[in-house]
ZAMARMI-10537 format. One record per atom (N, C-alpha, C): residue number from 1; chain; atom name; y, z, x; residue in three letters. Coordinates in nm, 2 decimals, padded with zeros to 4 digits. Atoms other than C-alpha are relative to their C-alpha. Layout:
ZAMARMI-10537
+--------+------+------+--------+--------+--------+------+
| sedren | fise | sevo |      v |      w |      u | pado |
+--------+------+------+--------+--------+--------+------+
|    NUM |    A |   CA |      Y |      Z |      X |  ALA |
...
+--------+------+------+--------+--------+--------+------+
//
This chain:
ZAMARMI-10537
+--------+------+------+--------+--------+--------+------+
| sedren | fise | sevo |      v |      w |      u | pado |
+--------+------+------+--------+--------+--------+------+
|      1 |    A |    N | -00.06 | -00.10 | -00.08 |  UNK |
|      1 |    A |   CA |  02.16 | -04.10 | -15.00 |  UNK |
|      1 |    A |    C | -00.07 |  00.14 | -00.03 |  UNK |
|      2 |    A |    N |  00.03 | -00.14 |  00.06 |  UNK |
|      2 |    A |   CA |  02.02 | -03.78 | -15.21 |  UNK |
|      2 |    A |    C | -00.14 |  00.00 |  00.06 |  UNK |
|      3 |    A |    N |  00.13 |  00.02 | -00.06 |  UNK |
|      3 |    A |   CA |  01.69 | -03.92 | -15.08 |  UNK |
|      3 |    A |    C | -00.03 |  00.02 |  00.16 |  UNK |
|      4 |    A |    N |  00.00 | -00.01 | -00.13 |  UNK |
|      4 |    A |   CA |  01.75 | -03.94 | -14.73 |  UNK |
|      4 |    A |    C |  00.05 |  00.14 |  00.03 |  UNK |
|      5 |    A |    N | -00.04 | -00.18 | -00.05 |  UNK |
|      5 |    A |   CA |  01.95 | -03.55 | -14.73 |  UNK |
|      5 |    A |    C | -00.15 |  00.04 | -00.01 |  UNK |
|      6 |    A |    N |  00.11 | -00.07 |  00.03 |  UNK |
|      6 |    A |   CA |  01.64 | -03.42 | -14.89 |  UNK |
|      6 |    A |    C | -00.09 | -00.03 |  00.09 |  UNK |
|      7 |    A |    N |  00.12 |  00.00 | -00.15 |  UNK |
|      7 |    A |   CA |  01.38 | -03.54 | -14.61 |  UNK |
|      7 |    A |    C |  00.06 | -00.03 |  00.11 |  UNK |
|      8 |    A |    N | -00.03 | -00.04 | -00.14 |  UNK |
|      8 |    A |   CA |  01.60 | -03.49 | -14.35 |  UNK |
|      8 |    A |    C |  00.01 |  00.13 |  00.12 |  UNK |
|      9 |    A |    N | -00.01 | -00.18 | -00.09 |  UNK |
|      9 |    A |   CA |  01.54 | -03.26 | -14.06 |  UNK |
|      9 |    A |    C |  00.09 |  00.03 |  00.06 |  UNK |
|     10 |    A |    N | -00.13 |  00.02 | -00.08 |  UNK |
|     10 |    A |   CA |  01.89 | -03.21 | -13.96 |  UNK |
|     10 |    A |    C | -00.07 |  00.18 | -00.02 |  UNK |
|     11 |    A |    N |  00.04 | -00.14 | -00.04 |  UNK |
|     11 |    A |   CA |  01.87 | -02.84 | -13.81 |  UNK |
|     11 |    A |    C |  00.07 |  00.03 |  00.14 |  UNK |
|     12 |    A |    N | -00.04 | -00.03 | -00.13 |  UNK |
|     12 |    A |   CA |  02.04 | -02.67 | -13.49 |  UNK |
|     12 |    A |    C | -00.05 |  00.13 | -00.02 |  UNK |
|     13 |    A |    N |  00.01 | -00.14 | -00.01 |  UNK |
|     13 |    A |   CA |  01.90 | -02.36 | -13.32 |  UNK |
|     13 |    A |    C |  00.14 |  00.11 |  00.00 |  UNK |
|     14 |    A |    N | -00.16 | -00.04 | -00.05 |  UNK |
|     14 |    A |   CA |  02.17 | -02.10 | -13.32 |  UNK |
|     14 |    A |    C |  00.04 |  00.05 |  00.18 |  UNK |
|     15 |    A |    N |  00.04 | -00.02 | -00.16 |  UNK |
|     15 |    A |   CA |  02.10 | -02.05 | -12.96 |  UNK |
|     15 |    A |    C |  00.09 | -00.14 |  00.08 |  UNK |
|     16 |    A |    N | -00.12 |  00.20 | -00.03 |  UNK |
|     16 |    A |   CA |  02.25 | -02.48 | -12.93 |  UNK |
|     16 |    A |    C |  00.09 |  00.08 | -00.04 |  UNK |
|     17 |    A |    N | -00.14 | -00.01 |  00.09 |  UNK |
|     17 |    A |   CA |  02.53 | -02.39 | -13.18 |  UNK |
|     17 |    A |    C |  00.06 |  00.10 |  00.16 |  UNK |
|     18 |    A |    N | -00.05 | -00.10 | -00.14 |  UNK |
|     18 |    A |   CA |  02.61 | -02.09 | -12.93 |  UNK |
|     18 |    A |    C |  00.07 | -00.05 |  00.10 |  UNK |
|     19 |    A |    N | -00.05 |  00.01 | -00.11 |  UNK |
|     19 |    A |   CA |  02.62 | -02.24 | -12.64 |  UNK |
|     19 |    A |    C |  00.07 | -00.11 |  00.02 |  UNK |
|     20 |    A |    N | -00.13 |  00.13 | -00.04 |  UNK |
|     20 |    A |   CA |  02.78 | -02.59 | -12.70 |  UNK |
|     20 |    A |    C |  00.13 |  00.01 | -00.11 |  UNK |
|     21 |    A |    N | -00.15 | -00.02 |  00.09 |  UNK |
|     21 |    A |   CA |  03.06 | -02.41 | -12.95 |  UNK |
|     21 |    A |    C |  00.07 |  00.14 |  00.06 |  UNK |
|     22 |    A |    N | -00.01 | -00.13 | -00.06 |  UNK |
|     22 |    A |   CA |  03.06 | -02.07 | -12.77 |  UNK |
|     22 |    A |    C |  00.11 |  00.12 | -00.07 |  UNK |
|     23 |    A |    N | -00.03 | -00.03 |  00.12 |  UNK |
|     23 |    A |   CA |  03.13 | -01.94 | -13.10 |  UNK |
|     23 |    A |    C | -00.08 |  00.20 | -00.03 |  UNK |
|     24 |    A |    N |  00.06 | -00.14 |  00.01 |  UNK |
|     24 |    A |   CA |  03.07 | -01.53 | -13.19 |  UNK |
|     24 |    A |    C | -00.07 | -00.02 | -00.08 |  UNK |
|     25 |    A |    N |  00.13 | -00.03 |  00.09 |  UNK |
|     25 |    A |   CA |  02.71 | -01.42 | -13.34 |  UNK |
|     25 |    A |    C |  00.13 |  00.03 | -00.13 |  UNK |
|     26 |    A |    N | -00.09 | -00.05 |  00.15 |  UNK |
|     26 |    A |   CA |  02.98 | -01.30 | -13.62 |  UNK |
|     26 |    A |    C |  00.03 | -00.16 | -00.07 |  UNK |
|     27 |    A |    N | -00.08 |  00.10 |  00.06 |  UNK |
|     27 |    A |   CA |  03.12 | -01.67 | -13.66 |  UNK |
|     27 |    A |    C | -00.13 | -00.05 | -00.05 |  UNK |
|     28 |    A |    N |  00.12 |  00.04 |  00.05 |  UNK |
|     28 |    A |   CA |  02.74 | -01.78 | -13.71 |  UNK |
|     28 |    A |    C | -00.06 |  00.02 | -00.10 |  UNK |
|     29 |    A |    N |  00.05 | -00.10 |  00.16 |  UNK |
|     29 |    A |   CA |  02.68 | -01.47 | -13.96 |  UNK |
|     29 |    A |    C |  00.08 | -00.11 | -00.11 |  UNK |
|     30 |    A |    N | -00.08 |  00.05 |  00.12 |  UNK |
|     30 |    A |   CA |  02.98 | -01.65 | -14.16 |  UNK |
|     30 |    A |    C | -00.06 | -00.10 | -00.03 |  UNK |
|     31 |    A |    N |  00.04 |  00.11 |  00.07 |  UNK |
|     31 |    A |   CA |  02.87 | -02.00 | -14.15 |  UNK |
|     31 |    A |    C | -00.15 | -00.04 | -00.09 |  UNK |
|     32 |    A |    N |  00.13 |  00.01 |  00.07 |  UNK |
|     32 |    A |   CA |  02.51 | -01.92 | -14.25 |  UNK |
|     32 |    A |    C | -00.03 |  00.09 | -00.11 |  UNK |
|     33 |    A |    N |  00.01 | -00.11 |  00.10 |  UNK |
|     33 |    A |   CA |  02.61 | -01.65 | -14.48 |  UNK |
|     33 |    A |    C | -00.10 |  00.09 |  00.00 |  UNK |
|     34 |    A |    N |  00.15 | -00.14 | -00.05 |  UNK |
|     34 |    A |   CA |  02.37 | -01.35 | -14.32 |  UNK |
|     34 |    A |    C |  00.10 |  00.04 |  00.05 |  UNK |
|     35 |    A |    N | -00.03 | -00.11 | -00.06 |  UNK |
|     35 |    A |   CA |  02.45 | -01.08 | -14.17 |  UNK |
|     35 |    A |    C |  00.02 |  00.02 |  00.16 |  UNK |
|     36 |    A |    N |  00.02 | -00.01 | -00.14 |  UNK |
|     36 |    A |   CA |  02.50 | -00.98 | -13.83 |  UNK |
|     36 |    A |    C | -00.05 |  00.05 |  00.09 |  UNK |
|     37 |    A |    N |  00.13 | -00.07 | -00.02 |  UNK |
|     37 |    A |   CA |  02.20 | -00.79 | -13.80 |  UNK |
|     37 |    A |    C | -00.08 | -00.10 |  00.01 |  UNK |
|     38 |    A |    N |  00.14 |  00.12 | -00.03 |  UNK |
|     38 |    A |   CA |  01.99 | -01.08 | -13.87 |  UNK |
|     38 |    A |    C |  00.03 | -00.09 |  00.06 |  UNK |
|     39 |    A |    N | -00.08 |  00.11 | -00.13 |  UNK |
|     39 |    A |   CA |  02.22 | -01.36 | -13.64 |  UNK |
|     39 |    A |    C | -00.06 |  00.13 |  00.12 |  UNK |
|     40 |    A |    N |  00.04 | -00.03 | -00.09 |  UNK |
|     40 |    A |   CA |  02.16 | -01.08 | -13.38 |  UNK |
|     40 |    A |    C | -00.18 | -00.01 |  00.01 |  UNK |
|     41 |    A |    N |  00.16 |  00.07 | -00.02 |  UNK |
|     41 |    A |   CA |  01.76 | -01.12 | -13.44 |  UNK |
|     41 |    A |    C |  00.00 | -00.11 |  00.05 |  UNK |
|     42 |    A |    N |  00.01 |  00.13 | -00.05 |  UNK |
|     42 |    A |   CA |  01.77 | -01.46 | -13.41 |  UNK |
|     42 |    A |    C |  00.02 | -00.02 |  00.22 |  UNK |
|     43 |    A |    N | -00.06 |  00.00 | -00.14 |  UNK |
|     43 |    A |   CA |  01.92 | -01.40 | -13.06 |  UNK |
|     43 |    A |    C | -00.09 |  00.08 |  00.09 |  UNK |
|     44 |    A |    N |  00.07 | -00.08 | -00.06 |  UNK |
|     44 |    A |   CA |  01.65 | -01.12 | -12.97 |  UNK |
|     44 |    A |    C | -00.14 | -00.06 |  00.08 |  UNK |
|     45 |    A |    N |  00.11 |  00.02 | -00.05 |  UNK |
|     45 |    A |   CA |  01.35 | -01.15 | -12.78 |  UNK |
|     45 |    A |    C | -00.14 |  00.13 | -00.03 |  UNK |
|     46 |    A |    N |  00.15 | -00.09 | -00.06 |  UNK |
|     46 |    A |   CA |  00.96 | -00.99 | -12.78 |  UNK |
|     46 |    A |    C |  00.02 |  00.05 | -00.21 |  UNK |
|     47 |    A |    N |  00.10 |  00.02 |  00.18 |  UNK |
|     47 |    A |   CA |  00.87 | -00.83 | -13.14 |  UNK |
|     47 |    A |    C |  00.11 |  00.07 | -00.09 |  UNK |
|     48 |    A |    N | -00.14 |  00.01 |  00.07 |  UNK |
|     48 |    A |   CA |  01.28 | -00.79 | -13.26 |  UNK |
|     48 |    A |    C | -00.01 | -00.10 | -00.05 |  UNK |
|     49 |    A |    N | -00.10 |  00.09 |  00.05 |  UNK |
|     49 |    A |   CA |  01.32 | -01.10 | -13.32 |  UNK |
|     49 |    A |    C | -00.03 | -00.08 | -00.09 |  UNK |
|     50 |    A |    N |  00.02 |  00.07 |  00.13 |  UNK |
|     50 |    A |   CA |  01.34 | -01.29 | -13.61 |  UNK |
|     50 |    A |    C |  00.05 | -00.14 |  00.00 |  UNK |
|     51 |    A |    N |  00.01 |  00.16 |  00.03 |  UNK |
|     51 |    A |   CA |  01.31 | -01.70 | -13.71 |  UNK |
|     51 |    A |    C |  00.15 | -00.02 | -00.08 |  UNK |
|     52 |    A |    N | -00.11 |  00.02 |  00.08 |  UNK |
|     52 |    A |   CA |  01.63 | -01.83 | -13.86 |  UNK |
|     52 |    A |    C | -00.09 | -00.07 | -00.07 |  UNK |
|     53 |    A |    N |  00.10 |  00.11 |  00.04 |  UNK |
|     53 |    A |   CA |  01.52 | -02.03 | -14.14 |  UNK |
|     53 |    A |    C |  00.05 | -00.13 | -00.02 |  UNK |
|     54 |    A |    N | -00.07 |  00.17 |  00.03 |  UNK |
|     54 |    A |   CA |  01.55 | -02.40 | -14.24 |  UNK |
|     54 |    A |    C |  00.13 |  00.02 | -00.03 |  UNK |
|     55 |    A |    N | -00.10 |  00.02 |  00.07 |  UNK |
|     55 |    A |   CA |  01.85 | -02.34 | -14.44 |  UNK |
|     55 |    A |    C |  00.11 |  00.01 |  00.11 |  UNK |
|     56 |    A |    N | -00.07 | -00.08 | -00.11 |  UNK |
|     56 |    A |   CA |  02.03 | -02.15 | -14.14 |  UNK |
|     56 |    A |    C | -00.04 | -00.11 |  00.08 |  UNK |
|     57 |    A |    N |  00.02 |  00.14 | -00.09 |  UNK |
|     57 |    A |   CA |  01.90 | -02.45 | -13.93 |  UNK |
|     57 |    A |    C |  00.12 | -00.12 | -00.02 |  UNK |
|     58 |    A |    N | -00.06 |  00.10 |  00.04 |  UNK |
|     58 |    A |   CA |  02.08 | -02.70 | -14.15 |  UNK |
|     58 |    A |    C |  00.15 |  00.03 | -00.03 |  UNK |
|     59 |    A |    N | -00.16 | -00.04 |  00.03 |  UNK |
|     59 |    A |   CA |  02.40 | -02.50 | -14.22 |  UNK |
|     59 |    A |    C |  00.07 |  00.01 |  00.15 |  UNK |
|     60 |    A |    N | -00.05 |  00.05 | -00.17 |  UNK |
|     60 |    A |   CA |  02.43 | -02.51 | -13.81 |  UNK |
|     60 |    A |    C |  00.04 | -00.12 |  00.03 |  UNK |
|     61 |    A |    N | -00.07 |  00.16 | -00.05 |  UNK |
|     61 |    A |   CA |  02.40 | -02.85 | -13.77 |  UNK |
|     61 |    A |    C |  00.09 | -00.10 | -00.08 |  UNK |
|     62 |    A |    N | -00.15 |  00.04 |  00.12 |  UNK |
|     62 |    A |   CA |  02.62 | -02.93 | -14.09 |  UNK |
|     62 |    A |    C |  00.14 |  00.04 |  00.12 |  UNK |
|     63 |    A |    N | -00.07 | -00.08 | -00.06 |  UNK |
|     63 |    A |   CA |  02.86 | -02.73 | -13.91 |  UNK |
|     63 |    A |    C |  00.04 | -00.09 |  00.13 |  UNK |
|     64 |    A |    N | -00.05 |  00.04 | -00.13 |  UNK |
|     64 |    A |   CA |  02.83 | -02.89 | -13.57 |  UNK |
|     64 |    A |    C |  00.11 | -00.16 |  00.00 |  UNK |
|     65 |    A |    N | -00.02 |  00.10 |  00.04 |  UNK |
|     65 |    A |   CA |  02.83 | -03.21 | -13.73 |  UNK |
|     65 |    A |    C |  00.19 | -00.01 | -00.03 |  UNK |
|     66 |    A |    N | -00.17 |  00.00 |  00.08 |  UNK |
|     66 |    A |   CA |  03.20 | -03.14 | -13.91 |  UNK |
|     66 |    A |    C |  00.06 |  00.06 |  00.15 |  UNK |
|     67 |    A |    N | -00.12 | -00.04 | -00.13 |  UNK |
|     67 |    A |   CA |  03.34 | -03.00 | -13.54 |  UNK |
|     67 |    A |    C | -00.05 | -00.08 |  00.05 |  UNK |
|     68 |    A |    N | -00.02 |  00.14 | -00.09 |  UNK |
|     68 |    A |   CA |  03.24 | -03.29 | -13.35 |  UNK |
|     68 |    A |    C |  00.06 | -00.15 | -00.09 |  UNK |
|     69 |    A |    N | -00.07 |  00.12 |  00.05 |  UNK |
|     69 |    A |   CA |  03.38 | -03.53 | -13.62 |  UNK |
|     69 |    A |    C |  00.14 |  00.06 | -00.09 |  UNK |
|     70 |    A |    N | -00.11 | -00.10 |  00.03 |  UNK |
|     70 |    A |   CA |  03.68 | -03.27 | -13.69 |  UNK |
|     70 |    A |    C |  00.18 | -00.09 | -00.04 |  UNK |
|     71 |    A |    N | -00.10 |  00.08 |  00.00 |  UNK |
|     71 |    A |   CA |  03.95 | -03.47 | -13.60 |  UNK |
|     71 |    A |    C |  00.00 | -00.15 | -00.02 |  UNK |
|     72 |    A |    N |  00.02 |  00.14 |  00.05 |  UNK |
|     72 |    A |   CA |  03.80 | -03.84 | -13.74 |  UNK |
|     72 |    A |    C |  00.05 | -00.01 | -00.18 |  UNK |
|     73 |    A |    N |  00.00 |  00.00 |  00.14 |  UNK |
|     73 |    A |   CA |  03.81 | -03.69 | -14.07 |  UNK |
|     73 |    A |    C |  00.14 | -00.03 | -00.10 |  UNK |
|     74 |    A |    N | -00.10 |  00.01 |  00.05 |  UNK |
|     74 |    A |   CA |  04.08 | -03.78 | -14.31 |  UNK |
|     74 |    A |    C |  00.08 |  00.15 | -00.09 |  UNK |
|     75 |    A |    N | -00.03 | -00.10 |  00.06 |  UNK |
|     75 |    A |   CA |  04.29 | -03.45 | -14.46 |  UNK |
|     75 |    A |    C | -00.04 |  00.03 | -00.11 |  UNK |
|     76 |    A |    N |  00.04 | -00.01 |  00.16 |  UNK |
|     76 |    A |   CA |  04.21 | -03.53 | -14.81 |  UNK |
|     76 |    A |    C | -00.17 |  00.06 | -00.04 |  UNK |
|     77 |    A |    N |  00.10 | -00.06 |  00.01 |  UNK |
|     77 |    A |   CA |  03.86 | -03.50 | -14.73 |  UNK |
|     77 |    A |    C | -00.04 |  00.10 |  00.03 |  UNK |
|     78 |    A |    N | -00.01 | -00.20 | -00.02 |  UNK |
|     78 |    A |   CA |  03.89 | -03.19 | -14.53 |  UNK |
|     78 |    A |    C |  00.00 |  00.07 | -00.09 |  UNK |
|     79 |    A |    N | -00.05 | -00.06 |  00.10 |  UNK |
|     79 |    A |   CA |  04.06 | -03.05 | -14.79 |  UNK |
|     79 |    A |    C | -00.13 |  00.02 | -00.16 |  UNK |
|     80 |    A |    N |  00.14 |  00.00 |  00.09 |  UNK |
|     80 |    A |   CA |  03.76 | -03.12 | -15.04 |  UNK |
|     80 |    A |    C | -00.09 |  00.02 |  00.02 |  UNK |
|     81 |    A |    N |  00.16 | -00.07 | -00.07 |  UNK |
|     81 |    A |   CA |  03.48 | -03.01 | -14.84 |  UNK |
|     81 |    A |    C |  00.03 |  00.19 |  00.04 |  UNK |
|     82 |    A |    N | -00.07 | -00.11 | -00.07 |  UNK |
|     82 |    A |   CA |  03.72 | -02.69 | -14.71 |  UNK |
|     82 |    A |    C |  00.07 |  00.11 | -00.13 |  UNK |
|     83 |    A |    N | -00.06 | -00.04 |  00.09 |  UNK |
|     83 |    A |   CA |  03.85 | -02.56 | -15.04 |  UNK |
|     83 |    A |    C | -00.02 |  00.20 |  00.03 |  UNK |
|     84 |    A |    N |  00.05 | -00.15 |  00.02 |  UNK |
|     84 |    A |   CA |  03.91 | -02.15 | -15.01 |  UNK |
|     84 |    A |    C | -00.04 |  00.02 | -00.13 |  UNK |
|     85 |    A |    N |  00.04 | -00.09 |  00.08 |  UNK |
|     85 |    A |   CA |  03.78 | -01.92 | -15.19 |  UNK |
|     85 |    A |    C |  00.11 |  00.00 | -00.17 |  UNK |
|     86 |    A |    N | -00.15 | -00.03 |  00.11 |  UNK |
|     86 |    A |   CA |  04.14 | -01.87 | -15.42 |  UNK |
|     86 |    A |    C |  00.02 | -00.16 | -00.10 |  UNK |
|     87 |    A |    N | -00.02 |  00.09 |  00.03 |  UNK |
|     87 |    A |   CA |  04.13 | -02.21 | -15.44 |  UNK |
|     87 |    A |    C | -00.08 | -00.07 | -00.14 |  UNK |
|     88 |    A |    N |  00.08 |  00.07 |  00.11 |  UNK |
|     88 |    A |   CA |  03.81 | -02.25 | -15.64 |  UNK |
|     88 |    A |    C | -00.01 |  00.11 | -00.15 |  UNK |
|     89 |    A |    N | -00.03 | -00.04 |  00.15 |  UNK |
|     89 |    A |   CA |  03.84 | -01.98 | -15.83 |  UNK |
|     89 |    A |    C |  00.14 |  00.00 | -00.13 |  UNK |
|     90 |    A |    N | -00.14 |  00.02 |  00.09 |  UNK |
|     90 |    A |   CA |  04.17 | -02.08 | -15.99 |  UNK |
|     90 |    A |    C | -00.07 | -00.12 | -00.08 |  UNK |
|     91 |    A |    N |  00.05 |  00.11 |  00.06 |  UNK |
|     91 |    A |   CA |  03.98 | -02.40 | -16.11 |  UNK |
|     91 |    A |    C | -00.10 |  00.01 | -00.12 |  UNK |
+--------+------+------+--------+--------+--------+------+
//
């Protein structure tokens, strides 16, 4: 499995994410952890705009991945992939 993550090119533009979650440049900043200065690059055109990178590719389609199999998932696991913030630092 550790083998197959690592050479996989799982990746979404945020431009897909966008338009088949129709989700705010802000909710995008969150899940790729950037800013929303550089989510709006990504979105620009001509000599603004800036590359998301792999990481931001793969935290997209992580992402899409978990809202299209949203409601398959079992709570427990939710709950272990989903853990807040309060949650981990109490541990």
């Amino acid at each position: 499995m550790i083998d197959r993550y690592s050479y996989c090119q799982l990746g979404m533009s945020p431009q897909r994410f966008y338009a088949k979650w129709g989700v705010s440049q802000e909710a995008i900043a969150a899940i790729c952890s950037r800013s929303l200065s550089t989510v709006r690059c990504w979105f620009r055109k001509g000599r603004s705009y800036r590359r998301p990178t792999p990481t931001d590719l793969r935290h997209l389609a992580l992402m899409d991945f978990l809202l299209d199999h949203f409601e398959q998932m079992p709570p427990d696991l939710i709950n272990v992939l989903c853990l807040s913030k309060r949650e981990t630092s109490e541990s």
